[in-house]
C-alpha positions in Angstrom: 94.5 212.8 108.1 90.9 214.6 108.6 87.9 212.0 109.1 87.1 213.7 106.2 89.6 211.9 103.9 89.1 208.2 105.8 85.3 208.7 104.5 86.3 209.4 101.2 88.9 206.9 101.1 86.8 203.9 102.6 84.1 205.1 99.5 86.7 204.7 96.9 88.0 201.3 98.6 84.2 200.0 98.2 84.3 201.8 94.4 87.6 200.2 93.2 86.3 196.7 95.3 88.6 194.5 92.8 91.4 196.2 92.7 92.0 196.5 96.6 91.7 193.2 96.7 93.8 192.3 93.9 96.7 194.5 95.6 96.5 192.6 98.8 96.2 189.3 97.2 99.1 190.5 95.3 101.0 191.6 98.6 100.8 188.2 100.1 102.0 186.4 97.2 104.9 188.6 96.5 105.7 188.2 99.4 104.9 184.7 100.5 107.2 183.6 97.1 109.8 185.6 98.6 109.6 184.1 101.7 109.9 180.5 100.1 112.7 181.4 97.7 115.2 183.6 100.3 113.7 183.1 103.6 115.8 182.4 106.3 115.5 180.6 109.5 114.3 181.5 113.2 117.6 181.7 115.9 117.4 180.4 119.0 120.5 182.3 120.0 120.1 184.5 123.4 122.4 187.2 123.3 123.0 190.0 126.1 124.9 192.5 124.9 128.1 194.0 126.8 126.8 191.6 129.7 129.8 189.8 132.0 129.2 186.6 130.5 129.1 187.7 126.6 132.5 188.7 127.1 133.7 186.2 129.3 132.5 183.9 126.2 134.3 185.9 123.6 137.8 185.3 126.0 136.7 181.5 126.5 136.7 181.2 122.3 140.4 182.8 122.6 141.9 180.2 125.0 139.7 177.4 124.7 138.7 177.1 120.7 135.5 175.2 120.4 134.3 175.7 124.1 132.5 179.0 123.3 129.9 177.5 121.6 126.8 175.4 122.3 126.6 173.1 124.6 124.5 169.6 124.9 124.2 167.1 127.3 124.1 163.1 126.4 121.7 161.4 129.2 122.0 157.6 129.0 119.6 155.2 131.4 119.1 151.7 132.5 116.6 150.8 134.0 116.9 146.7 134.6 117.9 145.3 137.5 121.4 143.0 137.7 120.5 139.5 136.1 122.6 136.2 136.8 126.0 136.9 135.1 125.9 140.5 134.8 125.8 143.4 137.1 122.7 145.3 135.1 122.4 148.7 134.6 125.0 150.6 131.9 127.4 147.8 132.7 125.2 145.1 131.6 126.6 142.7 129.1 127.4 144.1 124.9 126.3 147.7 126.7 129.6 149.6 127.4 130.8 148.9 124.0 127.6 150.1 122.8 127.7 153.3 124.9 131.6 153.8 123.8 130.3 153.5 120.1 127.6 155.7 120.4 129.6 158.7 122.0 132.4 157.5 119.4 129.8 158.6 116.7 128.6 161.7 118.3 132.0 162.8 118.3 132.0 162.9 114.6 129.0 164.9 114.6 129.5 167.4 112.1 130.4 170.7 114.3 131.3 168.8 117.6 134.6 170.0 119.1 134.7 167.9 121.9 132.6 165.2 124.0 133.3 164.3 127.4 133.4 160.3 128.3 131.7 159.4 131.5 133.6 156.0 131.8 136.3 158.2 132.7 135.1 160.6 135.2 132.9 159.1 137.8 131.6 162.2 139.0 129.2 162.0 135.6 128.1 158.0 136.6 125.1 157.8 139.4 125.6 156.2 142.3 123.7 153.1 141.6 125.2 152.8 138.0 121.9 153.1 135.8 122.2 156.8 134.6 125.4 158.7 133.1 126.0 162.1 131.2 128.1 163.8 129.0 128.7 167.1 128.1 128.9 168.1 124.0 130.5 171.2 123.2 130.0 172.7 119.2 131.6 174.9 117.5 129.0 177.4 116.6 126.1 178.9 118.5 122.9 177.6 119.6 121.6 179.5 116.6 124.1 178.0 113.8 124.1 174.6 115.1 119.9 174.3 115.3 117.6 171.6 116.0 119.9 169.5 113.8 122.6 169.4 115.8 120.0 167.7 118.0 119.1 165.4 115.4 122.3 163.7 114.5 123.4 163.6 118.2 120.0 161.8 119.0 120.9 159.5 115.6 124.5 158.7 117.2 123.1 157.1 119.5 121.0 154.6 117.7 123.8 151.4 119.1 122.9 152.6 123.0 119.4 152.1 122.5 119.7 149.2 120.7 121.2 147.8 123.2 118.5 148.7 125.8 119.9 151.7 126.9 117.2 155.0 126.9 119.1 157.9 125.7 118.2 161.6 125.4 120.1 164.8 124.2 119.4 167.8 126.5 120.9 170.7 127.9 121.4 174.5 126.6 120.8 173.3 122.6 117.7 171.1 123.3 115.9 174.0 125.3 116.7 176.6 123.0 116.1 174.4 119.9 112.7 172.4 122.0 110.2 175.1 119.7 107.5 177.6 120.5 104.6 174.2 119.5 101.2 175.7 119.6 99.6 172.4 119.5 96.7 173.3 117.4 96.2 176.5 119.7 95.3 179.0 116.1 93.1 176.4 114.9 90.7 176.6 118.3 91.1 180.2 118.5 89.5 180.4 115.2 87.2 178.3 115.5 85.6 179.8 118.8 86.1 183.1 117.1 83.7 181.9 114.1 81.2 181.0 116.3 80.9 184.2 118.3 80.9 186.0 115.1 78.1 184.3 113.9 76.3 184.8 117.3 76.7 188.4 117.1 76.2 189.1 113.5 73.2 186.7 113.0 75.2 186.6 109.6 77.7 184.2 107.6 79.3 187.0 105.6 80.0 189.5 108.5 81.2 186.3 110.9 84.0 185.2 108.1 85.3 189.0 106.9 86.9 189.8 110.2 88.4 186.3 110.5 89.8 186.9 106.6 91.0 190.2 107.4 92.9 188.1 110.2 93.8 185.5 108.2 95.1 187.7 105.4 97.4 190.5 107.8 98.6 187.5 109.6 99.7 185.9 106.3 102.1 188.8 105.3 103.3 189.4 108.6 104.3 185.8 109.1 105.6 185.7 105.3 107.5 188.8 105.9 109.4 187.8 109.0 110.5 184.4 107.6 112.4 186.9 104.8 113.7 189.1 107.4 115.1 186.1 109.5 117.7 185.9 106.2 119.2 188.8 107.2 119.1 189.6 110.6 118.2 187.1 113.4 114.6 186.7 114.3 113.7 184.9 117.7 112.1 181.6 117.0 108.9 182.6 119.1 108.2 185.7 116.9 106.0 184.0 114.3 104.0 182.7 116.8 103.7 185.6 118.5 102.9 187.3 115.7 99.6 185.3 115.0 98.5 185.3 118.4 98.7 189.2 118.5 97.8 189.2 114.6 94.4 186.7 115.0 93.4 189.0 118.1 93.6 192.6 116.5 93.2 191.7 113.2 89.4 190.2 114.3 88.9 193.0 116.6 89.5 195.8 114.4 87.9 194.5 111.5 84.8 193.6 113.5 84.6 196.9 114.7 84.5 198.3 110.8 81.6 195.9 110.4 79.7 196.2 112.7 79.5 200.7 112.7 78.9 199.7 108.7 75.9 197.6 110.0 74.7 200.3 112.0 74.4 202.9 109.7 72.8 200.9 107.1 70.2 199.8 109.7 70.2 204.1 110.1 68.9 204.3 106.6 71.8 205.4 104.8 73.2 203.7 101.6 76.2 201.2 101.1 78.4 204.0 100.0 77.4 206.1 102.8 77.5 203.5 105.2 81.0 202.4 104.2 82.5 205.8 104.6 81.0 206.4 107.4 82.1 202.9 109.0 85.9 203.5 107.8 85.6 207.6 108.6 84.3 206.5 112.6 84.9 203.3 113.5 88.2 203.0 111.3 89.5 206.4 112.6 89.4 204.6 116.1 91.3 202.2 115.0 94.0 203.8 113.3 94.7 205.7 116.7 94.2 202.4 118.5 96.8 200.5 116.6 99.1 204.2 117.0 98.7 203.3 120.7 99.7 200.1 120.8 102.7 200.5 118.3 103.8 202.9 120.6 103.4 201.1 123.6 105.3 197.7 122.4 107.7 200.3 120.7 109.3 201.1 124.5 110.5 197.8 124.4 113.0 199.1 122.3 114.3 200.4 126.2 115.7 196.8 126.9 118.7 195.7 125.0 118.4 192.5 124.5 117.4 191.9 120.5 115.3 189.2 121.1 112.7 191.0 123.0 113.2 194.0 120.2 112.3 191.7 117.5 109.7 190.6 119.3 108.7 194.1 119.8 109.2 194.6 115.7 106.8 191.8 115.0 104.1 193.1 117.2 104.5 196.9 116.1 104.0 195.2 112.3 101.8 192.9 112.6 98.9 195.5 114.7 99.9 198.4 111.7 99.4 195.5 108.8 95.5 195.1 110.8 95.1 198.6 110.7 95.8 199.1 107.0 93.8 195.8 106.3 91.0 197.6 108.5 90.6 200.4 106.7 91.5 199.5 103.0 90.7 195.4 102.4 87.8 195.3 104.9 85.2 198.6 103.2 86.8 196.7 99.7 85.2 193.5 100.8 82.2 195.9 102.3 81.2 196.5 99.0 81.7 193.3 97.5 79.1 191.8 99.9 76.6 194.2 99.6 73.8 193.8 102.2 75.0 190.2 102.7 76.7 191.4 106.3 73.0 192.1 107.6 70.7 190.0 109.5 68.1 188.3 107.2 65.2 189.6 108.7 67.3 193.3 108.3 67.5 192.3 104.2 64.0 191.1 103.6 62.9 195.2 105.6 65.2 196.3 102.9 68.0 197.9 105.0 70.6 199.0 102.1 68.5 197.0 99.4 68.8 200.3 96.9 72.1 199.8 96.1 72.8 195.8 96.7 72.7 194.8 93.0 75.2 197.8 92.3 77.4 196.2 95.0 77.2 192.6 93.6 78.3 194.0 89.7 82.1 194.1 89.7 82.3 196.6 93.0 80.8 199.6 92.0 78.3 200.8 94.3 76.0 203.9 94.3 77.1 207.3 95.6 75.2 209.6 97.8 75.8 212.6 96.9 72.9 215.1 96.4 71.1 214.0 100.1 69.0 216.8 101.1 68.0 217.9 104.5 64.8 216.0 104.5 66.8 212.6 104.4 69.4 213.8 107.0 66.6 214.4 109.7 65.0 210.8 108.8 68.5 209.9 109.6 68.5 211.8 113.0 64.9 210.6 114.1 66.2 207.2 113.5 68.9 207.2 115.2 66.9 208.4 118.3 64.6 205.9 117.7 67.6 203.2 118.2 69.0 205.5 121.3 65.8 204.8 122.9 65.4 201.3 121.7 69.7 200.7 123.4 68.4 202.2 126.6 66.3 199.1 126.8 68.6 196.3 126.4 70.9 194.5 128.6 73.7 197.1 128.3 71.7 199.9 128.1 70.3 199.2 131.8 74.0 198.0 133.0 75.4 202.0 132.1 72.6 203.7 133.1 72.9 201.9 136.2 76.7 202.5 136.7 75.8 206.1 136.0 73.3 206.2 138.7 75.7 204.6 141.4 79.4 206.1 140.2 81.1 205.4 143.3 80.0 201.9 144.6 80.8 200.8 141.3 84.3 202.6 141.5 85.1 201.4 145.0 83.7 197.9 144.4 85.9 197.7 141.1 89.0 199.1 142.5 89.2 196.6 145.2 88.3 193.7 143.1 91.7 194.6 141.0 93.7 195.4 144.0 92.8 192.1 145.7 93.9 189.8 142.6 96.7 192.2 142.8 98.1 191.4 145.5 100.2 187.9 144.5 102.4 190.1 142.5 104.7 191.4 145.4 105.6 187.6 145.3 106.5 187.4 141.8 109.4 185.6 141.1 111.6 186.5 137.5 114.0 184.0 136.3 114.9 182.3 132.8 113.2 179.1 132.1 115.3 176.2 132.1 114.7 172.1 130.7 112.0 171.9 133.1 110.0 174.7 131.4 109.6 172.5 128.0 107.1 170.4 126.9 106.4 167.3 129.0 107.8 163.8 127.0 110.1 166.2 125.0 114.2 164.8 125.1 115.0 168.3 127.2 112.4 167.7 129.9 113.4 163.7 130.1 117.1 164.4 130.5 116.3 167.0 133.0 114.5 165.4 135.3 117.0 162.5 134.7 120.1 164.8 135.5 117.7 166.8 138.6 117.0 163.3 140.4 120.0 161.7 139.4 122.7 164.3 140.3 121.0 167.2 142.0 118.8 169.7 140.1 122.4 171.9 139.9 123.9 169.8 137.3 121.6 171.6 134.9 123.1 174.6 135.2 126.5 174.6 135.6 128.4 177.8 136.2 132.1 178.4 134.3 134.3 180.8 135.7 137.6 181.9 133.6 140.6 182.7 134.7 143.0 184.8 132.7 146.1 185.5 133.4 150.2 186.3 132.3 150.9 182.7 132.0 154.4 183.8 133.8 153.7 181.0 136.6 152.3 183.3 139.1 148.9 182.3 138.2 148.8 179.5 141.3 147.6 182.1 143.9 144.8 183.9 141.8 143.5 179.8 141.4 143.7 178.8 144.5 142.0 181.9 146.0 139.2 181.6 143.0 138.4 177.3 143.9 138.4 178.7 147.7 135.6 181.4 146.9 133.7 178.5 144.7 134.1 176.3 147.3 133.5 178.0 151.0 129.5 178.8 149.3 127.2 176.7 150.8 125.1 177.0 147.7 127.7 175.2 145.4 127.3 171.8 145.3 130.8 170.9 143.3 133.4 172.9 142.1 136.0 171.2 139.0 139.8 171.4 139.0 141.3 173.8 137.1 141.6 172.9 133.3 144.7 175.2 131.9 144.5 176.3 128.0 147.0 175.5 125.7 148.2 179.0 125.3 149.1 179.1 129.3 147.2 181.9 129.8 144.0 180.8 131.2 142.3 178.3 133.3 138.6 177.0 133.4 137.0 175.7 136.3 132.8 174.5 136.3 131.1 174.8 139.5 127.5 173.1 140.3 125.0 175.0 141.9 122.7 173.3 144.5 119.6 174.8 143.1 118.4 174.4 139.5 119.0 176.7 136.8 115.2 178.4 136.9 115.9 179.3 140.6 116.1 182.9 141.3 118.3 182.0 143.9 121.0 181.1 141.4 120.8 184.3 139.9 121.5 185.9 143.5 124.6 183.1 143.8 125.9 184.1 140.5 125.4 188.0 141.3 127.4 187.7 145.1 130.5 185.2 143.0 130.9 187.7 140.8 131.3 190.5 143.8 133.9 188.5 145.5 135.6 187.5 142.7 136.3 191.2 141.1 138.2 191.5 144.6 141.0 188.6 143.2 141.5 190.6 140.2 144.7 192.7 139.4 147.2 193.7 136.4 146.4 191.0 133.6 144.3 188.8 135.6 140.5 188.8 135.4 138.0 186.1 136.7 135.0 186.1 134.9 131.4 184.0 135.3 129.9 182.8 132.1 127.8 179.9 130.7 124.1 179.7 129.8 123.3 179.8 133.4 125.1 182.7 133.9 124.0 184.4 130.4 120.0 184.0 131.6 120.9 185.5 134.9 122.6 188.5 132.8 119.3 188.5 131.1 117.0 188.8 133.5 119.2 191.5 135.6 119.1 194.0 132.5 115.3 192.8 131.5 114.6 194.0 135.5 117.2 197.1 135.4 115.2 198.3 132.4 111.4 197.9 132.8 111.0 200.6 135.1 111.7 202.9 132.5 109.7 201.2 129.6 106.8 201.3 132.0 107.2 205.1 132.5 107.9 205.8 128.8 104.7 203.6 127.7 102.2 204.8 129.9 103.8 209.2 129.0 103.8 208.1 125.5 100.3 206.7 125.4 98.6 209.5 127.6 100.0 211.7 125.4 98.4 210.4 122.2 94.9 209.9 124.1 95.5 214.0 125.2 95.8 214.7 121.3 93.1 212.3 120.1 90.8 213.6 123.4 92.0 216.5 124.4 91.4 216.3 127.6 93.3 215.9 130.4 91.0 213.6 132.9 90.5 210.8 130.2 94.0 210.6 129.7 95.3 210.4 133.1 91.8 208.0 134.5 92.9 205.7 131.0 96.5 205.2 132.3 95.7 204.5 135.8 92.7 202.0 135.2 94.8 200.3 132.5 97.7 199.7 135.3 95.4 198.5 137.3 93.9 195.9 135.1 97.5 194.9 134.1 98.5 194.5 137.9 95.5 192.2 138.4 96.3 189.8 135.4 100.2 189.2 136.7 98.6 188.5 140.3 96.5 185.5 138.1 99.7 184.6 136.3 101.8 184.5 139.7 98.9 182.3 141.2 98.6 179.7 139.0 102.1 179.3 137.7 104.0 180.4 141.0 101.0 179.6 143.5 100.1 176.8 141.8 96.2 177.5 141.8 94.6 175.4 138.8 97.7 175.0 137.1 96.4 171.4 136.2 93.6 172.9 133.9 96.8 174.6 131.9 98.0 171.5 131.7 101.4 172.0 133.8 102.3 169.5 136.2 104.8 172.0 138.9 105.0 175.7 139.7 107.6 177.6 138.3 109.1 180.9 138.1 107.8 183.5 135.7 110.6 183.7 132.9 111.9 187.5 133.3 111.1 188.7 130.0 107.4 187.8 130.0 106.3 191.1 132.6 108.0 193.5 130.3 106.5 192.2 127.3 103.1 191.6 128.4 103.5 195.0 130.1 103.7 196.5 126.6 101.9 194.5 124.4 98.6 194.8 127.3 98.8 198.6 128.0 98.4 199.0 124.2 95.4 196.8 124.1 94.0 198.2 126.9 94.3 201.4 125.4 92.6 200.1 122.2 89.2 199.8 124.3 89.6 203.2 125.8 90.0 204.5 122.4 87.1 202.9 121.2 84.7 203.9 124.1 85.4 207.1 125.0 85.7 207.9 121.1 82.1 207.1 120.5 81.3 208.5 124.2 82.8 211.8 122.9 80.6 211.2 119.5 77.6 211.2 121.4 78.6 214.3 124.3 79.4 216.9 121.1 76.2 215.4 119.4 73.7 215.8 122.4 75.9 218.3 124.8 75.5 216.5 127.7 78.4 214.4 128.9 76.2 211.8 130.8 73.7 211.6 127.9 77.2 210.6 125.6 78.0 207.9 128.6 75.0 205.9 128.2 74.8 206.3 124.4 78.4 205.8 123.6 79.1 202.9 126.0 75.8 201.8 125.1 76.6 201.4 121.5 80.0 200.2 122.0 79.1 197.7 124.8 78.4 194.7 122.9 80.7 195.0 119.9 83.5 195.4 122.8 82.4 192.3 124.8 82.5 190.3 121.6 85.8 191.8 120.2 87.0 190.8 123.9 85.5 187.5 123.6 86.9 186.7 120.5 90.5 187.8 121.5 90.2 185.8 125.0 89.7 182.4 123.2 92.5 183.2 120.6 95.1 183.9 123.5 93.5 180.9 125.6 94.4 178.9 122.7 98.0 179.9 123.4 97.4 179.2 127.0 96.8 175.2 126.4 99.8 175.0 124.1 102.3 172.6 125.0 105.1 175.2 125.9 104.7 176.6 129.5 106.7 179.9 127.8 103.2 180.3 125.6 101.0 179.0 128.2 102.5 182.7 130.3 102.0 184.9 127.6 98.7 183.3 126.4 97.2 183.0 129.6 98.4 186.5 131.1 96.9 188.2 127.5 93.8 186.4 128.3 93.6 187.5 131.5 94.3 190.8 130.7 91.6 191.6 128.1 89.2 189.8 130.2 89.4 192.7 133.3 89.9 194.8 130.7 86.7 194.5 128.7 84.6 194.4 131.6 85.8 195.8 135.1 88.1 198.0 133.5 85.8 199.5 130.9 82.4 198.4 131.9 82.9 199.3 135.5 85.6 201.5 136.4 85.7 204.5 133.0 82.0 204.6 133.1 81.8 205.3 136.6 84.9 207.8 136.7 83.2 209.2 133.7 79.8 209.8 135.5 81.4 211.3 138.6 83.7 214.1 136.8 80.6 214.8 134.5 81.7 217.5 132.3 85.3 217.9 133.8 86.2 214.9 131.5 86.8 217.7 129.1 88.9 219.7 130.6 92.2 220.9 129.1 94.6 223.6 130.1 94.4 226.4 127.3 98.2 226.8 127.5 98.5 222.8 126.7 95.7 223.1 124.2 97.9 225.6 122.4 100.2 223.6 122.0 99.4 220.1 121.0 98.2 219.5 117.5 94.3 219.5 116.5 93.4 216.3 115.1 89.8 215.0 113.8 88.9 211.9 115.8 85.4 211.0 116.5 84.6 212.4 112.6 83.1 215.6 112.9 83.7 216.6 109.0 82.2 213.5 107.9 78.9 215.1 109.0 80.0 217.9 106.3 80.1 215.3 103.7 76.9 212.8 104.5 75.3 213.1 107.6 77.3 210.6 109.1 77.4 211.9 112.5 76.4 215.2 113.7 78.0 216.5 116.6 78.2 220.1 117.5 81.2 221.8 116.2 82.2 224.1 119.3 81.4 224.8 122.6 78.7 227.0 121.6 76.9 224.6 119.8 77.5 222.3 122.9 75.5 224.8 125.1 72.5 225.5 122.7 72.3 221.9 122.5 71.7 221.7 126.3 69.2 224.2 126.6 67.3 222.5 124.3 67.9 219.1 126.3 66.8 221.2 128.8 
């Protein structure tokens, strides 16, 4: 689509005000009323596809109906000490009958299959008496059984507690099922986000249309995915995801609209003109902006784990719902408010005051067709007028500067992002385990309960199956499995064989010494598995399965698979910027810079959640690992963000080279212009995903903080620093392109060259000879 079109389009958006608004206020009820009517729930269900333990579950099922399913853990604890005619503790006076009642009634728990008894098995009683556990097994998964499962267990045990016992429900159900809480994080977001708005606009109405732009694509997006989670399973994180990413691009890329509308009505032009021109520039950018990052979250579609491609779905949706809201609902709104999105002092000059009342009646606002020549050079002298007047200001002084001194800005920028760097080659991937919930929560009680109690292993136990004949040979592949499980050092506890009823398999459960969370689980689970395919033979298999064992299957095809999404993001996203640019340098200098930033916000994330450096001001109380699927997703989700303020700069940069011919001319006038509306749009998106980062789950503290992080280097070392500078030393080589390649990628319109055709919007020279005569009269 020419820029040509977008201007004419964003016109008759502002024309037919009323009825683009009615449509989207139609969207969102539709299908908000769907949602409430046929709407399904969230899963919690972690599934890894053709992984070991998957099918090791599918055999457990077979042998042992009602083991396959979700598990919980029952932690009961006393805390008295003995008293005169009673030992204290569980055993204290009325309390076993109360305990034996209150496991009684879990049993009957709709969907339990079977609940182990700890007065029988004093492997699950402490030491000193006070604590016990026992393991619940369902029927159905994690995602069929829910947080009510939860519920009624935590009910059933109502007679403990009243007898003084604290009890908790915790394990594999209780993590999944513990909730992606925000704790208020989209109300702060927002409310920071108002205030920068109205500190950059000077203006009520263009501070609250981004935010209801937000407000509105974040509405369908969230409606929509509670009425796809009826049909096919939808992590429950994704709606939260979805309005962090949502409230970030959504603000960004309707406050870039607004504020090229802003600057061409300060140019002189008319609310019409200025629309189109605002939706034919500023909302080209960000149609190819949002085409970048749907692209780049789209090679998550590489790993095969559906969670993390749902997750990719709802980003990919959510940043094309902002685009469309961008460039239809935000010029619609545009005309509504008239001259309302200026400055006072810019109304009461009379900026855009010819056609405000046409605005305020119903919509309709005043074309500008018929401008003659005279009125385009007024245009042009004003808009040198506000070149010269940008020179002056805080940014105009910061580029011309970085354009005077290319390379120690390069240098000192490069090593600034290498140092903070540099924690990354101690990154540590695992899945998050009880400890990783919210502190207070049942899951985190019981967890540490178990941990001090029993060792941090009892967390996470591992099941191994046997299967086999059933012909009474089956004692030697046993034997030889327990003496595996039990000659590792790193096992703390290895079960005795329970047989199925069919004769055909045996269970055993062996306890790790390190918690679940601990990569060095993962490795234990990884060498078992090694020296146990050595036991196996005609009709016998020993297999490894279990939630412990279904994260560690996780994270190995998460890590197996992110070298290739990394490749395929950053080929697929250079090779948009060459068709939107055409030019090889920015390209390439876009996809190294952005890996660079992205490096330097996972050496942040490693420090403080790894490292442990201010992890108190996030609220988190230990170091932990960084859950494996958080790199590969923040990976995607950052490139294409990062490539959203390349887009952006370099589009007006290239604006200003074809309008003036000289490429470092176009660097201090385009990064000039684009300066401050990037540092807000940054500013704004930093305190939405720092919202995230104080939420109460460390899961969304990772991916808040890490986006924050992010867009911060981004928006200023990255773009401020490093592209202007690398942009500055290549000088007129930023242009460069192969003729064979230019031959053969398609020609596309992005920094609005016809819109000049239709209104003087911009006026760049159309081809290279223009480009030279436009130097030699610079010259």
């Amino acid at each position: 689509m020419k820029a040509s079109l977008l201007y004419r389009f964003g016109q008759r958006c502002a024309r037919r005000a009323w009825w683009t608004v009615g449509v989207w206020a139609l969207v969102l009820a539709v299908v908000g009323g769907l949602a409430a009517a046929y709407g399904g729930e969230t899963s919690d269900d972690i599934s890894v596809p053709g992984s070991e333990a998957e099918r090791a579950a599918e055999l457990l099922g077979e042998h042992f109906p009602g083991l396959d399913g979700a598990t919980a853990v029952i932690v009961l604890h006393a805390q008295d000490e003995a008293e005169e005619g009673n030992s204290g503790g569980l055993t204290s006076g009325d309390r076993p009958a109360a305990l034996a009642e209150s496991l009684r009634a879990a049993s009957e728990v709709v969907g339990v299959t079977m609940i182990s008894d700890p007065s029988q098995d004093e492997a699950r009683v402490s030491q000193d008496g006070n604590t016990a556990f026992a393991d619940v097994f369902f029927e159905g998964g994690v995602g069929e059984v829910g947080a009510a499962g939860i519920s009624d267990l935590s009910e059933a045990l109502e007679p403990a507690r009243d007898a003084g016992v604290s009890a908790y429900v915790g394990g594999e159900l209780a993590f999944a099922t513990s909730g992606a809480e925000t704790g208020g994080a989209e109300a702060v977001g927002l409310l920071v986000a108002v205030v920068l708005l109205l500190f950059v606009f000077g203006s009520a109405a263009a501070a609250g249309l981004p935010i209801l732009i937000a407000l509105c694509s974040v509405g369908v997006v969230s409606a929509g995915l509670f009425l796809m989670a009826a049909v096919t399973e939808i992590p429950t994180e994704a709606p939260q995801v979805g309005v962090m990413i949502g409230l970030g691009v959504g603000i960004d890329y309707a406050l870039l609209v607004v504020n090229r509308h802003r600057e061409e009505l300060r140019r002189g032009r008319s609310l019409e003109d200025a629309i189109g021109a605002a939706v034919a520039t500023a909302g080209r950018s960000v149609v190819f902006a949002g085409f970048t990052v749907v692209i780049a979250v789209a090679g998550l579609y590489l790993v095969p784990l559906p969670a993390v491609r749902a997750l990719a779905t709802t980003c990919a949706v959510v940043v094309l719902v902002s685009v469309i809201a961008a460039v239809t609902l935000v010029p619609a709104l545009l005309g509504l408010f008239g001259t309302k999105v200026l400055r006072r002092a810019d109304r009461r000059a009379g900026v855009g005051g010819s056609t405000e009342k046409a605005a305020a009646a119903g919509g309709e606002v005043a074309t500008g067709e018929g401008r003659d020549e005279e009125a385009a050079s007024a245009t042009r002298r004003r808009a040198d007028d506000e070149d010269r007047a940008l020179r002056q200001t805080f940014w105009g002084r910061w580029v011309n500067g970085v354009d005077r001194r290319p390379w120690p800005c390069l240098l000192l920028a490069t090593g600034a992002l290498l140092v903070l760097s540099i924690p990354v080659l101690s990154m540590e991937l695992s899945m998050p385990d009880g400890r990783s919930t919210a502190q207070g929560s049942d899951a985190r009680v019981s967890y540490e309960l178990l941990a001090s109690e029993f060792g941090p292993g009892v967390n996470g136990p591992v099941t191994v199956l046997v299967t086999h004949p059933g012909d009474g040979t089956e004692g030697e592949v046993l034997a030889a499995t327990a003496d595996v499980l039990g000659n590792d050092e790193r096992i703390e506890f290895v079960s005795d064989g329970m047989p199925a009823e069919d004769g055909r398999a045996h269970v055993l459960q062996a306890v790790p010494r390190a918690a679940p969370a601990d990569p060095a689980v993962a490795e234990l689970i990884e060498d078992l598995r090694a020296e146990l395919d050595a036991l196996e033979s005609d009709g016998v298999a020993v297999l490894i399965t279990g939630p412990t064992a279904l994260y560690a299957d996780l994270t190995s095809e998460t890590a197996a698979a992110t070298p290739l999404v990394v490749v395929v993001v950053v080929l697929l996203s250079s090779l948009l910027l060459l068709v939107v640019f055409r030019s090889v340098p920015v390209a390439a200098v876009a996809a190294v810079f952005n890996l660079l930033g992205i490096g330097a916000a996972f050496g942040v994330l490693v420090a403080v959640f790894q490292w442990g450096w201010g992890m108190q001001l996030l609220g988190l109380d230990e170091t932990q690992a960084i859950a494996s699927f958080v790199p590969v997703i923040l990976f995607a989700v950052v490139f294409g963000l990062s490539m959203d303020y390349q887009v952006f700069l370099m589009a007006r940069v290239r604006e200003e080279y074809l309008r003036t011919g000289d490429t470092h001319t176009g660097l201090v006038h385009g990064a000039t212009h684009t300066a401050r509306v990037i540092t807000a749009a940054a500013l704004i998106m930093i305190s939405v995903f720092l919202g995230f980062a104080f939420a109460e789950e460390p899961l969304l503290k990772m991916l808040g903080l890490g986006l924050a992080v992010a867009v911060a280097l981004d928006a200023t070392v990255v773009r401020m620093l490093l592209v202007p500078a690398a942009v500055s030393i290549l000088g007129d080589r930023n242009w460069w392109m192969p003729a064979a390649l230019d031959r053969l990628i398609p020609r596309v319109d992005p920094h609005g060259e016809s819109v000049g055709r239709d209104a003087g919007a911009v006026t760049p020279a159309a081809d290279d000879r223009e480009v030279e005569g436009a130097r030699a009269e610079r010259a």
